[in-house]
C-alpha positions in Angstrom: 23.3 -25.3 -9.8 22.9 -24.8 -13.9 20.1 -28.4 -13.1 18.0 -25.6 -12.1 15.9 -23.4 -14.4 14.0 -20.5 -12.9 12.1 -17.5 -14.7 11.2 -14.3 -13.2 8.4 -12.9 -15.1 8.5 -9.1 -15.4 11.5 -6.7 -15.1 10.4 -3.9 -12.6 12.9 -3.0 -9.3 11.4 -6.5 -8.1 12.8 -8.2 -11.0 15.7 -7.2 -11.6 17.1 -7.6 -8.2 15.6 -11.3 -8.4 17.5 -12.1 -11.5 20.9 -10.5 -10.4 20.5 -12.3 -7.1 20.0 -15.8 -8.5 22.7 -15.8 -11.4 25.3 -14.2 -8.9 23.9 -17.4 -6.6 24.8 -19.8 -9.8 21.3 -20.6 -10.9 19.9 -20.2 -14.7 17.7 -17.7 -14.1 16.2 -15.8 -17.0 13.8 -12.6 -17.0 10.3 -12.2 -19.2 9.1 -9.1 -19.8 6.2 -8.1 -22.0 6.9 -4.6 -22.7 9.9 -3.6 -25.2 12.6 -1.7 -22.1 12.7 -3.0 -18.5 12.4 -0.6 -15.2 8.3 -1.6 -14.8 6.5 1.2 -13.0 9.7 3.3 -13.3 10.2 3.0 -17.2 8.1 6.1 -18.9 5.6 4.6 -21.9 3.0 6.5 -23.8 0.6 3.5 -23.5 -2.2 3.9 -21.4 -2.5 0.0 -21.2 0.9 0.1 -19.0 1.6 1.3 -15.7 4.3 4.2 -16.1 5.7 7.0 -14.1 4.9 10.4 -15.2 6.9 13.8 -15.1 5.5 14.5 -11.2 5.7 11.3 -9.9 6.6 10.3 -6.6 7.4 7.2 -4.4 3.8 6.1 -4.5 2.9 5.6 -8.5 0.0 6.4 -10.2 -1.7 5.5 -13.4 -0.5 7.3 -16.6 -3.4 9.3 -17.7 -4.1 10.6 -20.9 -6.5 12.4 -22.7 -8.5 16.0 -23.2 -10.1 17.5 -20.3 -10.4 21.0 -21.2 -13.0 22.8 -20.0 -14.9 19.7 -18.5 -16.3 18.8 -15.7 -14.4 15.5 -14.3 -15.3 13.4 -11.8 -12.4 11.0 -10.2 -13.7 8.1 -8.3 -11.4 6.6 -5.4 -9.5 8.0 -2.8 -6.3 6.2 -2.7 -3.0 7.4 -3.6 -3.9 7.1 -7.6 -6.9 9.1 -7.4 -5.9 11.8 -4.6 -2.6 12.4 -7.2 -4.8 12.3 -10.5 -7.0 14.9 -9.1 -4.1 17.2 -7.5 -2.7 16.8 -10.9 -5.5 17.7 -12.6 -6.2 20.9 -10.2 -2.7 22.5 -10.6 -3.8 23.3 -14.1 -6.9 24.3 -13.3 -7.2 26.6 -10.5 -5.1 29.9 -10.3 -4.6 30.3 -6.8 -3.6 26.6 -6.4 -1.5 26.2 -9.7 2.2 27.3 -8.3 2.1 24.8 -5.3 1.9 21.7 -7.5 5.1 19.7 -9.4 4.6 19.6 -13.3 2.5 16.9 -14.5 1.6 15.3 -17.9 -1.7 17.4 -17.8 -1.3 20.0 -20.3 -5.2 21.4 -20.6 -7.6 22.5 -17.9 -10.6 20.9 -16.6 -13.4 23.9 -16.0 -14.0 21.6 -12.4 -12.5 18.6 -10.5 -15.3 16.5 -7.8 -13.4 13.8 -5.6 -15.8 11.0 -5.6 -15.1 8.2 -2.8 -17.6 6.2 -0.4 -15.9 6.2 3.0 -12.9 7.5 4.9 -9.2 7.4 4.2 -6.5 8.3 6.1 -4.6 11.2 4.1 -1.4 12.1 5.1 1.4 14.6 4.4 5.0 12.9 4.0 6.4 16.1 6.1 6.1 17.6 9.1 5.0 21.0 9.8 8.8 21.7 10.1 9.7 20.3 7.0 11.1 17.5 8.6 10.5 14.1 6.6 8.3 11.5 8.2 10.3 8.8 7.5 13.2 10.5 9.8 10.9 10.0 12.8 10.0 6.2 11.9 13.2 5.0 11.7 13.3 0.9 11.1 13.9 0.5 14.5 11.3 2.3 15.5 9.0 0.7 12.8 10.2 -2.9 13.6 9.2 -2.1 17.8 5.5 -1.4 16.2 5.4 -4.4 13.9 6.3 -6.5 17.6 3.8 -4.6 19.4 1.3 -5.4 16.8 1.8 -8.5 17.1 1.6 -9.2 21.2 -0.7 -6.4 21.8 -3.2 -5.4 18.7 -6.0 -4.6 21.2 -3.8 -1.5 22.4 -1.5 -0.6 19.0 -4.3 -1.1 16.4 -6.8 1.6 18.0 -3.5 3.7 19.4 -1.8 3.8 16.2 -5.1 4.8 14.4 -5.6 7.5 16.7 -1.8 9.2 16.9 -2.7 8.8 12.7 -5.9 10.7 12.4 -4.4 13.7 14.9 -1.7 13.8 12.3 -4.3 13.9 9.1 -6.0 17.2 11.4 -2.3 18.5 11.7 -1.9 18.1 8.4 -5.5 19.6 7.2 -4.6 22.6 9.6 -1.9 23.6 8.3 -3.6 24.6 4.9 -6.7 26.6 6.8 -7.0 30.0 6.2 -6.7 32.4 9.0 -10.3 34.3 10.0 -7.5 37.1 11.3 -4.1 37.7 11.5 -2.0 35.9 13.9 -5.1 33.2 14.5 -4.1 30.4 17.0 -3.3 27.3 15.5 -5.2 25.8 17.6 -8.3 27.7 16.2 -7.6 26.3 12.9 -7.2 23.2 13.6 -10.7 22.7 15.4 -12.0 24.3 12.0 -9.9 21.4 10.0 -11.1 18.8 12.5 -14.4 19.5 11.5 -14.3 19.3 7.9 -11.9 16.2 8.3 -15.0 14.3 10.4 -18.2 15.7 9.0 -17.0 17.9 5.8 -15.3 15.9 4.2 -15.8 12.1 6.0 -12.3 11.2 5.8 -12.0 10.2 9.6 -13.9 6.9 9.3 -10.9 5.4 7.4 -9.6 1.5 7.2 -7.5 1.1 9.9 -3.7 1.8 9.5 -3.5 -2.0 11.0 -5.0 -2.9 7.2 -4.4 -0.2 4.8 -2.3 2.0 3.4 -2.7 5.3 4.0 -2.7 8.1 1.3 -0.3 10.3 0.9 -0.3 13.5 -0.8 0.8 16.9 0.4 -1.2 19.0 -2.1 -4.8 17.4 -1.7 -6.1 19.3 1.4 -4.5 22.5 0.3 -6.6 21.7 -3.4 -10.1 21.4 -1.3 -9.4 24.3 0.5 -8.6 26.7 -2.1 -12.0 25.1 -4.1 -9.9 23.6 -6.6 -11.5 19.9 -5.5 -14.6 19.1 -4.8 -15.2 16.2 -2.4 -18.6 14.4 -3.2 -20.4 11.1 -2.2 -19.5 7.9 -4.1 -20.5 6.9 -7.3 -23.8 5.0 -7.4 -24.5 5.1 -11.2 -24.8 6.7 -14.8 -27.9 8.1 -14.8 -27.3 9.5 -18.4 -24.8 10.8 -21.0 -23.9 13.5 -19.1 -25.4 13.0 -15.5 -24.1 10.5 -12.6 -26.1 9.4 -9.1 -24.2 9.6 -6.2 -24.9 7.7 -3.0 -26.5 10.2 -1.3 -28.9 10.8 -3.9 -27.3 14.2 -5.4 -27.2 14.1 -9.4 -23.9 15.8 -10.8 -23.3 16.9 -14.0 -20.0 15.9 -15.5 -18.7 15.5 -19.0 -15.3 12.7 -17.9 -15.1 9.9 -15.3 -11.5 9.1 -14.3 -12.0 5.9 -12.4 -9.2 5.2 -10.0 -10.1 1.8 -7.6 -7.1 -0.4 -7.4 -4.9 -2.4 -9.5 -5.6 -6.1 -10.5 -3.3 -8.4 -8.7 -1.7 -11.4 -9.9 -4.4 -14.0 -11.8 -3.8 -17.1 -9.8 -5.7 -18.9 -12.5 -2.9 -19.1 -14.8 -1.6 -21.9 -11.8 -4.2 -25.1 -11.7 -2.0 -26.5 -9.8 -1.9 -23.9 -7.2 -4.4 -24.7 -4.1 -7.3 -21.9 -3.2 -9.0 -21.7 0.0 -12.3 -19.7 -0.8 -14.2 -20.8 2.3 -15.8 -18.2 4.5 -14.7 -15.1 2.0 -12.3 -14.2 -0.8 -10.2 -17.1 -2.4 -7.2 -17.0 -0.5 -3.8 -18.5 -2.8 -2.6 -21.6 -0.2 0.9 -20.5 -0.2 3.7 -20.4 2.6 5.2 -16.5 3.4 4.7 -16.1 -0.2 6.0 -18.8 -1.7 5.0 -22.2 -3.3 7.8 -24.7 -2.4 6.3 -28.3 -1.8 8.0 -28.7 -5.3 11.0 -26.9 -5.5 11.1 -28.1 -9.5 8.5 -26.2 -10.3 8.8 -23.5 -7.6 6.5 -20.6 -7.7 7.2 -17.2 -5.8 5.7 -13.8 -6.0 8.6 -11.8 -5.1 6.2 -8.8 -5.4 2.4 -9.8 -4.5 2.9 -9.8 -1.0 4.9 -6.7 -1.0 2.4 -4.3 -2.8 -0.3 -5.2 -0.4 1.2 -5.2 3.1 2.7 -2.6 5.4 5.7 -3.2 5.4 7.8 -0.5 3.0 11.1 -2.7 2.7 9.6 -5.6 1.4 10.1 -4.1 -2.0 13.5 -4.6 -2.2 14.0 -7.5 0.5 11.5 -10.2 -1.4 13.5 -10.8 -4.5 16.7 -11.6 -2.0 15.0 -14.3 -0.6 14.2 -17.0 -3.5 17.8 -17.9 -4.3 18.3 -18.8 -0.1 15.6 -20.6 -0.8 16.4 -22.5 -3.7 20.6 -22.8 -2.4 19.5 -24.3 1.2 16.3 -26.1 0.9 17.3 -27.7 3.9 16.2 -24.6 6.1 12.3 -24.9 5.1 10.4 -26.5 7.3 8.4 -30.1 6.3 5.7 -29.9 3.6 3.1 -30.7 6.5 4.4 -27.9 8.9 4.5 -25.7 5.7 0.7 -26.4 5.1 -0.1 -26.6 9.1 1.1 -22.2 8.9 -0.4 -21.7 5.7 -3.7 -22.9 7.7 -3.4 -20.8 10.7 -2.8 -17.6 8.1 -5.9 -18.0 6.8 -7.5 -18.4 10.1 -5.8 -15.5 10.9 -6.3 -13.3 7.8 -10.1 -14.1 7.7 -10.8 -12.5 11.1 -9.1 -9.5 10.1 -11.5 -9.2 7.0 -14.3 -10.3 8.9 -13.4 -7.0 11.4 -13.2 -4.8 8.0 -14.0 -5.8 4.5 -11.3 -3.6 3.2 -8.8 -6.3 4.1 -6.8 -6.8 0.9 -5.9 -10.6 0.2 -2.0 -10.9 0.4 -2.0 -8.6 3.7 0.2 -10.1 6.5 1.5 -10.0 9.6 4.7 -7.4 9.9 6.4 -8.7 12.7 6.5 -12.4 11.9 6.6 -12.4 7.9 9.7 -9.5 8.5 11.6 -11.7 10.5 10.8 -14.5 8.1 11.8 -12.2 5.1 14.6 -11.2 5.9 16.4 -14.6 7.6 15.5 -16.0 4.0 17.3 -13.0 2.3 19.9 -13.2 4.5 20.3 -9.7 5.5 21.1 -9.6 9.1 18.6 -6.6 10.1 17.3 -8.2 13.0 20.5 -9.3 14.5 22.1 -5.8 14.2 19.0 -3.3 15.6 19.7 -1.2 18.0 16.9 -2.1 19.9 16.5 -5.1 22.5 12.7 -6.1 21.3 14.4 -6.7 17.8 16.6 -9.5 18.8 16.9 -13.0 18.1 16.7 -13.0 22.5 13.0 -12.7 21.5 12.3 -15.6 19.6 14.3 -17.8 22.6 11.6 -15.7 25.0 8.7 -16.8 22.9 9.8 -20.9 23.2 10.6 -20.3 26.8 7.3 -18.9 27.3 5.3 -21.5 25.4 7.3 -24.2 27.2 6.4 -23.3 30.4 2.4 -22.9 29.5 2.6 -26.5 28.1 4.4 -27.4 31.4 1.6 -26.1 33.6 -1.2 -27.5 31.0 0.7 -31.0 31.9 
């Protein structure tokens, strides 16, 4: 297979795991990588310009941040998982009662004030239970794999049930950090107070659906607003001045740093002229099958990582670089260029009546059940024939033709 050439282009977890894959397959692979030391997100750099972990990172990254904030007043806009960690790390060297709960960070001066600025909801979570116990214990791939199915066959009953069991977890969560109006207070008690300021406090119950979005997760931002070390606010409207910011609901704040924190930018598709775009009816949508570009499998293009960073599904970090060298080793096994474009079609339709539901749709976001089962055929990995569950079976793909055949019987 040395006839073919393939690059992988950057050398993160992703990467890596590409590149070992496809020269252990026999192909002449070779990595790019624009930064001097490979790792990606995982590989420490002083440049602000990079992506890097810092001394208190966890599983969910966030943006290296340098810089003096002592004795200012900082304002950090967005409430995902970069912003809720920024401003905990900002706050645990800020606020005495708050400091010894908080992991060390790169933050070595203290801000005289910390406002959270965000415009709606978002579903913030703790990764343990009130026991300690660790979420993912409880959603076991099995377990996770049922949901993707159900999501799939039933959305009108998981999408608004799984939302639900979600928010009474982010109340849990918020309760557990209330403070007790008298020794030995019922937890219930507390958490009708944390309810409160979940819905009309702090507005985080009017979040993207988990059917959509990631959730946050931090365990130290809920105990930070309580103990006044963070100060939610409305979203940021405008600079009104050198010092002064509008807000959406019309409040001027005072702040002396903005630490902006609204996503990362994907992949720029325009670097590919060759590569189709569907833009009708919404955002530009990259005409690609499950990911990949293989009408030409000489000039193959697959983004082993694009996908993965904007769906929910956890594992596809470490599954998607399996699959390119199946694909590449038994071409045979894709489907016809015209069946190929026929699904790429019916995503879109799919995808665009998710974003018309909620704008916060994030191009790239797929199906679980269906793009899984896809995933990890092409890798190879045998999940789905060794679950211990009988909805994760091949039984229920032969169920879905036998099905279908006998609606096109009855249509006859």
């Amino acid at each position: 297979m040395d006839e073919i050439n393939i690059a992988v282009i950057g050398t993160g977890p992703a990467g890596l795991t590409a590149l070992k894959t496809l020269r252990e397959e026999g192909f002449n692979a070779i990595a790019f990588e624009r930064r001097d030391r490979i790792g990606g997100l995982w590989s420490y750099s002083d440049n602000p310009a990079f992506t890097s972990v810092v001394d208190g990172s966890v599983c969910n990254i966030s943006k290296f941040v340098s810089g003096t904030v002592q004795g200012k007043r900082v304002l950090v806009v967005g409430m995902g998982n970069t912003g809720s960690d920024i401003a905990t790390a900002l706050c645990s060297r800020s606020h005495s009662s708050y400091a010894s709960t908080t992991t060390s960070t790169t933050i070595t001066t203290a801000p005289s004030k910390i406002y959270h600025s965000y415009r709606r909801g978002r579903l913030m979570i703790s990764r343990y239970e009130a026991d300690g116990t660790p979420l993912d214990i409880k959603l076991s791939w099995p377990v996770t794999c049922l949901k993707y199915l159900l999501d799939a066959w039933a959305p009108w009953l998981m999408v608004p049930l799984i939302d639900r069991f979600m928010l009474r977890k982010m109340i849990g969560d918020a309760a557990r950090s209330e403070p007790e109006l008298q020794p030995g207070e019922a937890l219930a008690q507390r958490r009708k107070r944390a309810e409160r300021k979940v819905r009309l406090d702090w507005r985080l119950a009017d979040f993207p659906s988990m059917s959509r979005r990631h959730p946050a997760v931090n365990e130290h931002w809920f105990p930070a607003v309580q103990a006044g070390a963070i100060t939610p606010v409305h979203g940021l409207k405008g600079f009104m001045g050198e010092r002064e910011v509008l807000l959406d609901d019309g409040t001027l704040l005072e702040v002396d740093a903005v630490i902006v924190c609204t996503g990362y930018q994907y992949f720029d598709f325009n670097l590919m002229p060759e590569l189709d775009m569907d833009g009708a009816d919404g955002p530009p949508l990259e005409a690609v099958w499950n990911t990949c570009e293989l009408a030409s499998m000489a000039v193959a293009q697959i983004w082993a990582a694009e996908t993965a960073k904007k769906s929910l599904i956890n594992n596809l970090k470490g599954t998607a670089p399996l699959s390119p060298p199946e694909g590449y080793r038994q071409p045979a096994r894709l489907p016809p260029a015209d069946e190929m474009n026929a699904q790429v079609d019916a995503y879109h339709r799919w995808w665009r009546a998710q974003w018309a539901q909620d704008r916060s749709t994030l191009p790239g976001f797929v199906q679980g059940d269906p793009f899984n089962r896809f995933l990890h055929g092409a890798a190879g990995t045998g999940l789905y024939e060794r679950l211990d569950h009988v909805f994760a079976y091949e039984d229920v793909e032969n169920l879905r033709r036998d099905a279908a055949k006998k609606s096109a019987t009855k249509t006859k």
